[in-house]
VEXRO-309179 format. One record per residue (C-alpha): residue in one letter; chain; x, z, y. Coordinates in Angstrom, 1 decimal. Layout:
# VEXRO-309179
+------+-------+--------+--------+--------+
| nuro | lovex |     c1 |     c3 |     c2 |
+------+-------+--------+--------+--------+
|    a |     A |      X |      Z |      Y |
...
+------+-------+--------+--------+--------+
***
This chain:
# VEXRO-309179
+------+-------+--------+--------+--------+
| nuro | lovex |     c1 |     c3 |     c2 |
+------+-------+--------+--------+--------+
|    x |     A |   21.5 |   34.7 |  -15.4 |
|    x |     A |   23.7 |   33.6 |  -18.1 |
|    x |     A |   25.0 |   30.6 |  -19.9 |
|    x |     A |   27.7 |   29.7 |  -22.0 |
|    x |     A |   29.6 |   27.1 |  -19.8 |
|    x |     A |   29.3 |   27.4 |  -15.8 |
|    x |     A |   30.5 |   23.6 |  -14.9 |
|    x |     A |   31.2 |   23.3 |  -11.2 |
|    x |     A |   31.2 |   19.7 |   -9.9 |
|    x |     A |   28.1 |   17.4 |  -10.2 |
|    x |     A |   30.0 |   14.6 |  -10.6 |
|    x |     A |   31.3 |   12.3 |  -13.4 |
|    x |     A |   33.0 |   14.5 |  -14.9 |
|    x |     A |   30.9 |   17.5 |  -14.7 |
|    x |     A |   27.6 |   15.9 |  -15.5 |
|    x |     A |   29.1 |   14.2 |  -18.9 |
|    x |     A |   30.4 |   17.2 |  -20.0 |
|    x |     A |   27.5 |   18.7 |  -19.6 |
|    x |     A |   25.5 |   16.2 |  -21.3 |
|    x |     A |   28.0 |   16.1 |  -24.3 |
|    x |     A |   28.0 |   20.3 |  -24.7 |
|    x |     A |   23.9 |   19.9 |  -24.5 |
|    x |     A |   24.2 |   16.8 |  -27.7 |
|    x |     A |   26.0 |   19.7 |  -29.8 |
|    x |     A |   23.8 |   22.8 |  -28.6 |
|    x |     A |   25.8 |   24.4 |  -25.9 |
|    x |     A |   24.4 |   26.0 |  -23.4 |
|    x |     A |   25.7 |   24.9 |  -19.7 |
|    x |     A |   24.8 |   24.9 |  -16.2 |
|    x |     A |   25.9 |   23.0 |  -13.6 |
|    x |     A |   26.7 |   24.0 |   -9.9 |
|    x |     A |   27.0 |   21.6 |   -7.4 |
|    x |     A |   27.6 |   21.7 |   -3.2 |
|    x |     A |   25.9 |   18.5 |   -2.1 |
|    x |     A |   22.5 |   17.3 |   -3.0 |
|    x |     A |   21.8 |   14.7 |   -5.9 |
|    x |     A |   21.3 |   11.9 |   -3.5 |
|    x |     A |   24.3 |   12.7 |   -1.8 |
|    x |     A |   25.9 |   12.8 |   -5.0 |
|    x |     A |   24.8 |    9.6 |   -6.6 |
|    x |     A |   25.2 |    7.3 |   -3.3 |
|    x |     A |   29.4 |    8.0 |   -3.3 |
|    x |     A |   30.8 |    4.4 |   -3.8 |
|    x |     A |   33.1 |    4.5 |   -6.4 |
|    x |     A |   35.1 |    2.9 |   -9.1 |
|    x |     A |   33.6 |    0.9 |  -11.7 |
|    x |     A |   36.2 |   -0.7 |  -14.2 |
|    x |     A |   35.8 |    0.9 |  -17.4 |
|    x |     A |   38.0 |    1.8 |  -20.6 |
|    x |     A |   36.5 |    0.9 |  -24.1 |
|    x |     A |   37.1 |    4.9 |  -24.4 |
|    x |     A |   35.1 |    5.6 |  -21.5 |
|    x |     A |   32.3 |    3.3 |  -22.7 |
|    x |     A |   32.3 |    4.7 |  -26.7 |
|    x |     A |   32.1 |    8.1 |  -24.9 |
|    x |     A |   29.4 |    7.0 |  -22.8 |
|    x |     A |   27.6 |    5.9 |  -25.6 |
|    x |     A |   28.2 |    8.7 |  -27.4 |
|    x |     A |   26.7 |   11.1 |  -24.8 |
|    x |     A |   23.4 |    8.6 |  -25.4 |
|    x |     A |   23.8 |    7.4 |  -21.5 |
|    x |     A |   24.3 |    4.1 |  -22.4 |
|    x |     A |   21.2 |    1.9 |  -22.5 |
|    x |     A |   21.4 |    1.1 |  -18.7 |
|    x |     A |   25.1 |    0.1 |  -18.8 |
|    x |     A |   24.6 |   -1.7 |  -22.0 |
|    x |     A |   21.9 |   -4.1 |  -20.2 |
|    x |     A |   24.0 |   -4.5 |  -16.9 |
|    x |     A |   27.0 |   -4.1 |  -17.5 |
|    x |     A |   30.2 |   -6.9 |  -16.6 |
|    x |     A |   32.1 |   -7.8 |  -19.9 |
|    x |     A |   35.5 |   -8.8 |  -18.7 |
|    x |     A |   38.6 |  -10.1 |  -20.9 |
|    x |     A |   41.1 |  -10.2 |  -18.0 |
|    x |     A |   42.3 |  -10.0 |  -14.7 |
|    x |     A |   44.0 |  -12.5 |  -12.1 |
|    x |     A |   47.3 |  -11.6 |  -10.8 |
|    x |     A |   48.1 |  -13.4 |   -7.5 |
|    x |     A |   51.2 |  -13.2 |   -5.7 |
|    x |     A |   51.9 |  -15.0 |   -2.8 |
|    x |     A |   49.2 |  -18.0 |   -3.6 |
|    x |     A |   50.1 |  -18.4 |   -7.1 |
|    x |     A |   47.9 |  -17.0 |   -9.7 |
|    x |     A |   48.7 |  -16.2 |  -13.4 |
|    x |     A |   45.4 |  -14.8 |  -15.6 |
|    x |     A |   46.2 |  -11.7 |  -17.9 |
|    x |     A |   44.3 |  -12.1 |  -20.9 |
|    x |     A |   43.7 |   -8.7 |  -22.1 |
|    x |     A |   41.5 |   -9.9 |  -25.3 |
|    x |     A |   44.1 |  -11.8 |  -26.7 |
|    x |     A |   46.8 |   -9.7 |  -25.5 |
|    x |     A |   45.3 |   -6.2 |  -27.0 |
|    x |     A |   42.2 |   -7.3 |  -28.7 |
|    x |     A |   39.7 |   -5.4 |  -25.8 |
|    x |     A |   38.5 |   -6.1 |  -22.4 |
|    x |     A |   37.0 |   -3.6 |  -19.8 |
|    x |     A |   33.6 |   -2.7 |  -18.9 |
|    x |     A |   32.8 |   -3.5 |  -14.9 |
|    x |     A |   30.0 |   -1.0 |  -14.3 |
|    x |     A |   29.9 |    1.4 |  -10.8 |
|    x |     A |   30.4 |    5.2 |  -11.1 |
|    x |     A |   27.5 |    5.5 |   -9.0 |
|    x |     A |   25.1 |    4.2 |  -12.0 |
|    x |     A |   26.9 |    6.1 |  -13.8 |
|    x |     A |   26.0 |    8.9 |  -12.3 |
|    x |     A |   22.5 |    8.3 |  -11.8 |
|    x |     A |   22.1 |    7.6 |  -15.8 |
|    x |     A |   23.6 |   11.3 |  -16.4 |
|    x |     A |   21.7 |   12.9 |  -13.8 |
|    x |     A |   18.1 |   11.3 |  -15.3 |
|    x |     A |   19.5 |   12.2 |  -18.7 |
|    x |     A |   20.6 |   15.7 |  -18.2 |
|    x |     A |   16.7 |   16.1 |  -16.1 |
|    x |     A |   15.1 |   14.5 |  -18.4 |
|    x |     A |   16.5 |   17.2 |  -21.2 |
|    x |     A |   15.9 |   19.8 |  -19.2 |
|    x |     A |   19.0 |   20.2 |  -18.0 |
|    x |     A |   20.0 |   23.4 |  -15.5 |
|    x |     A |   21.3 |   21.5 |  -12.3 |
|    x |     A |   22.0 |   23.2 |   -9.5 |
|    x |     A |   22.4 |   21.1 |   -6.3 |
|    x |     A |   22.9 |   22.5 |   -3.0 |
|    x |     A |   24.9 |   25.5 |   -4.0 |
|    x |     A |   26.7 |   27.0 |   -1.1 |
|    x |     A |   29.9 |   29.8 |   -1.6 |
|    x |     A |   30.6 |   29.3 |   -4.9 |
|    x |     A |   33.2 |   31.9 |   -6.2 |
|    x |     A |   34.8 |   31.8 |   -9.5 |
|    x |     A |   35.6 |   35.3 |  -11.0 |
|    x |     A |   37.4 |   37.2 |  -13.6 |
|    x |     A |   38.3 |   34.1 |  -15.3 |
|    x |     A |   41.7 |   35.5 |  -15.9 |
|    x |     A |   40.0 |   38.4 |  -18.2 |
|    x |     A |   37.5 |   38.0 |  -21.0 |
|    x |     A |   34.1 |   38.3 |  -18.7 |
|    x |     A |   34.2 |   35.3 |  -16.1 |
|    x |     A |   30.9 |   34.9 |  -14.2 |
|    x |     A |   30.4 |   32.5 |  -11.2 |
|    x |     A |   28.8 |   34.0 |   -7.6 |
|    x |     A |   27.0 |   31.1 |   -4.9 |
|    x |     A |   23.9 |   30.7 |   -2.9 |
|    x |     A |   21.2 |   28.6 |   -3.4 |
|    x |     A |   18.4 |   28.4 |   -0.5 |
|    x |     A |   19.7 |   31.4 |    1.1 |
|    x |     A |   19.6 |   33.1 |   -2.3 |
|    x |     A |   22.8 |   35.2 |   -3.9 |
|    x |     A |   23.2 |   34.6 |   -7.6 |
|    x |     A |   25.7 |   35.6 |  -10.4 |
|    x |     A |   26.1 |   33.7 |  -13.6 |
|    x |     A |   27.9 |   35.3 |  -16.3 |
|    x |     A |   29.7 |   33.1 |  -18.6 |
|    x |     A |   31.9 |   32.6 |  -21.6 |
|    x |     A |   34.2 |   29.7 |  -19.6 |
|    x |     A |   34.5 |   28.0 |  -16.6 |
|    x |     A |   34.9 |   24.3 |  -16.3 |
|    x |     A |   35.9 |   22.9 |  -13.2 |
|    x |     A |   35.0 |   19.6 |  -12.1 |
|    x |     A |   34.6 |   19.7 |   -8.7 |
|    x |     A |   37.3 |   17.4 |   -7.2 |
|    x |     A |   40.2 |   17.8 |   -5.6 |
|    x |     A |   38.6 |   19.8 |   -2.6 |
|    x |     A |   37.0 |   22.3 |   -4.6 |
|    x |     A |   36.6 |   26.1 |   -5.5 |
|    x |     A |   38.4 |   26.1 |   -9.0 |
|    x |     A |   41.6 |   24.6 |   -8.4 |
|    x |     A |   42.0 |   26.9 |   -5.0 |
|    x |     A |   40.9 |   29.7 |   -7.1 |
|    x |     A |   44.0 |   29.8 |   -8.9 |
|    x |     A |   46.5 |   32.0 |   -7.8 |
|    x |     A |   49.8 |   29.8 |   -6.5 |
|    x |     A |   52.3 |   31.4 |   -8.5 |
|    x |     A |   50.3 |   30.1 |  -11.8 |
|    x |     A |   50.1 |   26.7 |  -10.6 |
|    x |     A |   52.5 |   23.6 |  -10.0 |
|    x |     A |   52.0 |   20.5 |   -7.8 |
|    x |     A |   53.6 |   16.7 |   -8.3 |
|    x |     A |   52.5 |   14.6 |   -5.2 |
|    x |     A |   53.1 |   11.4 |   -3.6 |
|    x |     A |   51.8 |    9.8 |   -1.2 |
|    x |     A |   52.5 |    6.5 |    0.7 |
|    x |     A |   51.5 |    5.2 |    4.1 |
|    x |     A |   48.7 |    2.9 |    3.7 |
|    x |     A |   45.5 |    3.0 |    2.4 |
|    x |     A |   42.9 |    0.6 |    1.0 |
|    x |     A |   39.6 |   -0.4 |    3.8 |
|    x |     A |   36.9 |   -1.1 |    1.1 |
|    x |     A |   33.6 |   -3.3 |    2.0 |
|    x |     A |   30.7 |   -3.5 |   -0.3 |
|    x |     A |   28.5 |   -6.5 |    0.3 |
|    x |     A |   25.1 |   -7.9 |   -0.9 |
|    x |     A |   27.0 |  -11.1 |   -2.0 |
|    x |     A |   28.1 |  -12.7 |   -5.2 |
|    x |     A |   31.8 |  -12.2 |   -6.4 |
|    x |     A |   34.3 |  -15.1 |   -5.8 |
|    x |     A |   35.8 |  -14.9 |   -9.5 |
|    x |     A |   34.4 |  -13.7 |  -12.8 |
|    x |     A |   37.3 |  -11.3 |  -13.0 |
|    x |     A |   39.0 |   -9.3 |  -10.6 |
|    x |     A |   41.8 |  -10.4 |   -8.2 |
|    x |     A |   44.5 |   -8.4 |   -7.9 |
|    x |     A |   46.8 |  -10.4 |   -4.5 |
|    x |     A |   50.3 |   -9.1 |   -3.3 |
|    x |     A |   50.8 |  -11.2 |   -0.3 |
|    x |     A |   52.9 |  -10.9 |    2.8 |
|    x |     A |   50.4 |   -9.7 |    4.9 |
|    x |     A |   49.3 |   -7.0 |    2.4 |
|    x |     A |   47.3 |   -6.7 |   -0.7 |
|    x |     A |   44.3 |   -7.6 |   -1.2 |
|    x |     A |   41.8 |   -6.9 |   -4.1 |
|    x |     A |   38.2 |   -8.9 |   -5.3 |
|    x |     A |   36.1 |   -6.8 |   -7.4 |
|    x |     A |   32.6 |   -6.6 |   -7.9 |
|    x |     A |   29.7 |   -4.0 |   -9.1 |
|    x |     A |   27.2 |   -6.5 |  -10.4 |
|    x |     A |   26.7 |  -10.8 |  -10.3 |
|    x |     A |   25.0 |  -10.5 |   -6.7 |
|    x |     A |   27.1 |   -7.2 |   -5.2 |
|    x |     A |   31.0 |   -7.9 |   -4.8 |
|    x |     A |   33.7 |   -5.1 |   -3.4 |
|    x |     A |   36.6 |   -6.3 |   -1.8 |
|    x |     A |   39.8 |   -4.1 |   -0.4 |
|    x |     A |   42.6 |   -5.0 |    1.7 |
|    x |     A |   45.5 |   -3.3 |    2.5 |
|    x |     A |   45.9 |   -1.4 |    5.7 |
|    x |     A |   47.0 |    1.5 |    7.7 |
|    x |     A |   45.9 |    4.5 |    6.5 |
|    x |     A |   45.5 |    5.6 |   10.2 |
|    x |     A |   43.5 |    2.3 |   11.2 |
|    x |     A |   39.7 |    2.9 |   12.2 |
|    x |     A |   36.7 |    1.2 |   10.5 |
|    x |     A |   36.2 |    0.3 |   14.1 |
|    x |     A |   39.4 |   -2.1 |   14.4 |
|    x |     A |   37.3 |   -3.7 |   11.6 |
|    x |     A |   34.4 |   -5.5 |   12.1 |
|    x |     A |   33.1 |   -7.6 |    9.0 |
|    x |     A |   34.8 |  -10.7 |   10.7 |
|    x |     A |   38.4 |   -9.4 |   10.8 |
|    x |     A |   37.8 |   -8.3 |    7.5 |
|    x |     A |   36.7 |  -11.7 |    6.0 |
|    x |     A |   39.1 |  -13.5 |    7.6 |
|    x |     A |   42.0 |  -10.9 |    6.4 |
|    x |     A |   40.6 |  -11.3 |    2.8 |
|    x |     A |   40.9 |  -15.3 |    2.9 |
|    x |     A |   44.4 |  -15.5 |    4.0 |
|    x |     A |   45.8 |  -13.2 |    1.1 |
|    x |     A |   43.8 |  -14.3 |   -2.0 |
|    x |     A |   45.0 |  -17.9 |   -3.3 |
|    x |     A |   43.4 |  -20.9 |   -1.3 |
|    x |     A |   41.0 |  -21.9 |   -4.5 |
|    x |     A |   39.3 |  -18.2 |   -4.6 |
|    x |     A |   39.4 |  -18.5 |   -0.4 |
|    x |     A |   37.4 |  -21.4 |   -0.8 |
|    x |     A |   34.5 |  -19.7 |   -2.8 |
|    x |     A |   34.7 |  -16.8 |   -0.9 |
|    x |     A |   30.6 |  -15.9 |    0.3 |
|    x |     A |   30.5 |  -13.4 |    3.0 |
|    x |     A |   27.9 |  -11.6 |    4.4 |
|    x |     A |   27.2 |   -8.1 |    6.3 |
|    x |     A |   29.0 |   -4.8 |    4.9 |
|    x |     A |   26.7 |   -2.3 |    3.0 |
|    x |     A |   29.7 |    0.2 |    3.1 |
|    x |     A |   32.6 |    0.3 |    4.3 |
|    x |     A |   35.5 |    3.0 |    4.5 |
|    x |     A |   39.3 |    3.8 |    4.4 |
|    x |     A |   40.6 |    5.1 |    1.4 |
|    x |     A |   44.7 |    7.0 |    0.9 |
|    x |     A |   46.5 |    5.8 |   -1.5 |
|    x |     A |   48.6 |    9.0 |   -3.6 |
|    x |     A |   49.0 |   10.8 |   -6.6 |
|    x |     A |   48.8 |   14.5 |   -7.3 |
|    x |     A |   49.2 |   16.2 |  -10.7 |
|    x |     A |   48.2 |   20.3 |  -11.4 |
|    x |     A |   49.8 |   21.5 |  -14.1 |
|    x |     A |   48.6 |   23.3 |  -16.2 |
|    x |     A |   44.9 |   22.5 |  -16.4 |
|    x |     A |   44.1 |   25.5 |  -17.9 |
|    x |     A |   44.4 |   29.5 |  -16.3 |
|    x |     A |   42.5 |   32.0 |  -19.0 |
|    x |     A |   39.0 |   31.0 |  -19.5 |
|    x |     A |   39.1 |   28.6 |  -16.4 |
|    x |     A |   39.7 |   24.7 |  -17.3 |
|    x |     A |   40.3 |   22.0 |  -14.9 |
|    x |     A |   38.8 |   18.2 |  -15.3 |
|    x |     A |   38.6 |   15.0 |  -13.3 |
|    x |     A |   40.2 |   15.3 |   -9.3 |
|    x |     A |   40.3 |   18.8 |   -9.5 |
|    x |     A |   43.4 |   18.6 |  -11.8 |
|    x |     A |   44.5 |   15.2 |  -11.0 |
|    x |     A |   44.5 |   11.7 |   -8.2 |
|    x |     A |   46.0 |    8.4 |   -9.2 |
|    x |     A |   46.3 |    5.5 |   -6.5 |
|    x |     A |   42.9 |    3.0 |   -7.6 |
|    x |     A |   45.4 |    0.2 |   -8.1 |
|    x |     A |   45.3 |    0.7 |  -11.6 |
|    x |     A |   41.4 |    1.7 |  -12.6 |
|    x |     A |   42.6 |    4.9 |  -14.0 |
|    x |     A |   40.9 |    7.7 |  -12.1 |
|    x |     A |   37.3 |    7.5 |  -13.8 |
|    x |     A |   38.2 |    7.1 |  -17.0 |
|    x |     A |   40.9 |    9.8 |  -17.1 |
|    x |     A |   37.6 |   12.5 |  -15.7 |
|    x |     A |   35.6 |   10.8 |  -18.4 |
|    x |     A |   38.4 |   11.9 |  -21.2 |
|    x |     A |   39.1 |   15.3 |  -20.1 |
|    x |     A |   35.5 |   15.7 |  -20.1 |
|    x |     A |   35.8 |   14.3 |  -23.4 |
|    x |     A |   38.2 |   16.2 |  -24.9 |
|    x |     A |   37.5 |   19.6 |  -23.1 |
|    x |     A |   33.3 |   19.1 |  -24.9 |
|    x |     A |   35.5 |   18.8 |  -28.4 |
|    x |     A |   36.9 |   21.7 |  -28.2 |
|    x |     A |   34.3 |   23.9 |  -26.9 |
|    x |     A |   32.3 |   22.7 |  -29.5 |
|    x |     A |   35.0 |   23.3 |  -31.9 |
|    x |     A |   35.3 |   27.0 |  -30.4 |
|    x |     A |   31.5 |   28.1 |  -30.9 |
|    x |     A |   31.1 |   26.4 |  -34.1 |
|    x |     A |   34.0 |   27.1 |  -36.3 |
|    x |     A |   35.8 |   29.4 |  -34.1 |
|    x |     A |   38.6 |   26.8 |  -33.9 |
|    x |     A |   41.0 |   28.1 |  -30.8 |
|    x |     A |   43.2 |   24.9 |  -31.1 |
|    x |     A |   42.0 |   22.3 |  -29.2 |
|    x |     A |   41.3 |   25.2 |  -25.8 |
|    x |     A |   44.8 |   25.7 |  -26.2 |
|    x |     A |   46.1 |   22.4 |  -26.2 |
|    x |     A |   43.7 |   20.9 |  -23.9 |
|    x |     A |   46.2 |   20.9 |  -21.1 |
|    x |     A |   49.2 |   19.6 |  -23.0 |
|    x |     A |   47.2 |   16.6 |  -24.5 |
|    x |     A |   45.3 |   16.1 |  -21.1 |
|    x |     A |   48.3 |   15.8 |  -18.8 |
|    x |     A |   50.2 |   13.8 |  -21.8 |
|    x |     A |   47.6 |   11.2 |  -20.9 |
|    x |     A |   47.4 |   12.1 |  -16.9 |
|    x |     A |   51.6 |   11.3 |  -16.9 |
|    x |     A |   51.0 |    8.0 |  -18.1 |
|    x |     A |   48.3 |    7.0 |  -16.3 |
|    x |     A |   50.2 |    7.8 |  -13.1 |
|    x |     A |   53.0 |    5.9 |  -14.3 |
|    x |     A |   51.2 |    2.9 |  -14.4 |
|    x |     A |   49.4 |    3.1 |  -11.2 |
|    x |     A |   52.1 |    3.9 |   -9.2 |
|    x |     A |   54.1 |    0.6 |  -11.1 |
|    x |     A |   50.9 |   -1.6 |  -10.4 |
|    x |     A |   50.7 |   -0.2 |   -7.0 |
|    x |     A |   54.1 |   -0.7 |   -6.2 |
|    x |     A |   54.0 |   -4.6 |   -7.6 |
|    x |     A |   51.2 |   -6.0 |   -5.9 |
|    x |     A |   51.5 |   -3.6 |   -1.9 |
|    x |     A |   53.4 |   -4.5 |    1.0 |
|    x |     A |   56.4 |   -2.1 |    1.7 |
|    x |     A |   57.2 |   -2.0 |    5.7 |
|    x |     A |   60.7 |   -3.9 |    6.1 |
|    x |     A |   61.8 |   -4.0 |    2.5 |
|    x |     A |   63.3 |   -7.7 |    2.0 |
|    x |     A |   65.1 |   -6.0 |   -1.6 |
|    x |     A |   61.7 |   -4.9 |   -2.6 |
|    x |     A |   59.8 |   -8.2 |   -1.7 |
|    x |     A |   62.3 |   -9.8 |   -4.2 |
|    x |     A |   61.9 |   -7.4 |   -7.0 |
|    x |     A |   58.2 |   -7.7 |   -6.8 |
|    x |     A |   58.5 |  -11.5 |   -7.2 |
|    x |     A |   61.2 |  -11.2 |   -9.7 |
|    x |     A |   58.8 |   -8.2 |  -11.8 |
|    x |     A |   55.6 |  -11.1 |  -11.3 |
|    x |     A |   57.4 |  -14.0 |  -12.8 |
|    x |     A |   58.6 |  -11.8 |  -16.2 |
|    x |     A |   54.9 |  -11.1 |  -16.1 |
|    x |     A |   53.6 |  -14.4 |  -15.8 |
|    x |     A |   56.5 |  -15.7 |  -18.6 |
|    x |     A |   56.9 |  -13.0 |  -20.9 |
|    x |     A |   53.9 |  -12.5 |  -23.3 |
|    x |     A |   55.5 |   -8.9 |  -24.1 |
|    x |     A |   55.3 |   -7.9 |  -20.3 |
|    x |     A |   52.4 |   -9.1 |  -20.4 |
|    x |     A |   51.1 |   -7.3 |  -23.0 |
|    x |     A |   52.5 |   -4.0 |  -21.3 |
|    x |     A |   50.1 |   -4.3 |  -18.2 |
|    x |     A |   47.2 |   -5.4 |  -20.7 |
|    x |     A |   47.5 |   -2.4 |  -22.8 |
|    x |     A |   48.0 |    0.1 |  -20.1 |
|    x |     A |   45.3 |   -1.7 |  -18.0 |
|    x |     A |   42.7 |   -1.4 |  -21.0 |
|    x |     A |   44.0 |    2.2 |  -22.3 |
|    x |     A |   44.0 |    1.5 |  -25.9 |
|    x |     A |   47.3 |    3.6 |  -25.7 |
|    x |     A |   45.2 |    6.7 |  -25.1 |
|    x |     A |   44.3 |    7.5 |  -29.1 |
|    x |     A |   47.6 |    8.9 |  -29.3 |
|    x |     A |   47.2 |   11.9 |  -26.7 |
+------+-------+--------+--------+--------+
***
């Protein structure tokens, strides 16, 4: 078999590049390990860029989204029972879009069906080949099966646990990482969310997060030990956690109810550079993590998706070599600053073990936030990512 683009990773950031290369003509297929349900029952993020949403909509995905979507102007900043709202509409001009990267998901997945799209679920052994020459091609299993798909590229979006990024030799590759030693236990309940906006707490018992994937289903975080067990927390412990570091007013309208998911996420950054190696091209986790603080790890997938569709498109229709050679300068441009900021946000709002000097420079960093309108205005704009146009 052959195809223009082989696209491994059914996720985000695979499916929408998929869909965008089929709007302009472009032959793809994707490859991806787990099955679709698998796929499209991950809980993920769900606060979205106006970028991510224009290139949502430009990929034709958006009717569902448009319908149930959250429209949301702001966030509230707590720290230590005092609240201060950033109002990112008056601040920038744009809010964000509250809508889960599991609907997401399932919109791409009917769209790309629905067109006739070649998905592949279920692939075992993938191996990516010759991409370093001028004739890649992509080997895996399917049902017990061998295949081989000859292609012109290889795009690979298949997380940070994947076949492309290990597929590149280690002397042609670089790796930034940090890590720290908590994590975020997420639960996901049938209940409706204690604010209209999210609450982002820094608290001295840890931070603590309200967010929300509809007006009926909420997700809530709190801080913990990465090496903790979902078994030390029982839906009770959690609640009860969650009042004590969100202000009193939002504890007070707090509506529990039994966990529909629950897990223990890490908290780190990692960076690959470059994000291109011949005719291979890295997108979404398999190039790059941010900590969630910041919202940043679904959009940035959605805009290397973005950007990587231009300039394929660009390629087979004018023979324009610009934007494949740029692609990982501009991308990791973009990836730099995103990191920036969620590692700022993450380190303003968590609890550091036994760090009195820190626990004052967070309260002295939230009080030039909640009194300066141009510090203000930094978090709104890097929250919202209208500084993105210029990568």
């Amino acid at each position: 078999m052959r195809t223009q683009i082989a696209i491994i990773g059914g996720g985000p950031a695979g499916l929408l590049l998929s869909q965008l290369l089929h709007k302009e003509g472009i032959d793809n297929v994707v490859l991806e390990r787990r099955s679709r349900a698998y796929v499209e029952g991950r809980i993920r993020a769900g606060v979205l860029e106006p970028g991510t949403v224009e290139l949502l909509s430009h990929a034709g995905v958006a009717g569902r989204m448009r319908r149930e979507a959250l429209n949301h102007d702001g966030i509230h900043l707590a720290f230590d029972g005092r609240s201060q709202r950033i109002d990112f509409k008056a601040l920038t001009g744009a809010g964000v879009t509250v809508y889960g990267q599991t609907s997401i998901t399932e919109d791409l997945n009917e769209a790309r069906t629905a067109a006739g799209g070649n998905l592949v679920f279920e692939a075992d052994d993938v191996g990516l080949h010759g991409f370093d020459g001028t004739r890649p091609s992509v080997t895996y299993r399917k049902d017990g099966v061998a295949h081989e798909l000859a292609c012109d590229f290889i795009a690979g979006c298949d997380g940070s646990h994947g076949v492309s990024r290990a597929s590149v030799p280690e002397r042609s590759i670089r790796i930034f990482e940090r890590v720290v030693p908590f994590g975020w236990l997420g639960v996901l309940s049938e209940t409706p969310p204690v604010a209209d906006e999210l609450i982002y707490a820094r608290h001295e018992r840890g931070f603590a997060l309200c967010s929300m994937r509809s007006r009926t289903r909420s997700r809530y975080y709190v801080q913990c030990p990465v090496t903790d067990s979902l078994e030390a927390w029982p839906d009770a412990r959690f609640w009860d956690e969650l009042r004590q570091r969100i202000p009193e007013a939002d504890a007070a309208r707090l509506v529990t109810g039994p966990s529909v998911e629950k897990s223990i996420a890490p908290l780190r950054s990692f960076v690959a550079e470059p994000m291109r190696f011949g005719r291979l091209f890295l997108a979404g986790d398999a190039a790059h993590i941010v900590p969630p603080t910041g919202a940043k790890g679904l959009n940035l997938a959605c805009a290397d998706a973005g950007m990587l569709a231009a300039a394929f498109v660009a390629h087979y229709r004018n023979g324009d070599e610009s934007g494949l050679n740029a692609y990982s300068e501009r991308c990791l441009k973009r990836v730099w600053r995103a990191v920036r900021f969620s590692w700022w946000f993450t380190a303003l709002t968590h609890r550091f073990d036994d760090d009195p000097f820190g626990a004052r420079l967070q309260q002295a960093e939230f009080e030039m936030i909640a009194g300066s309108r141009a510090a203000a205005t930094v978090l709104a704009e890097n929250y919202v990512g209208i500084s993105r146009a210029s990568a």
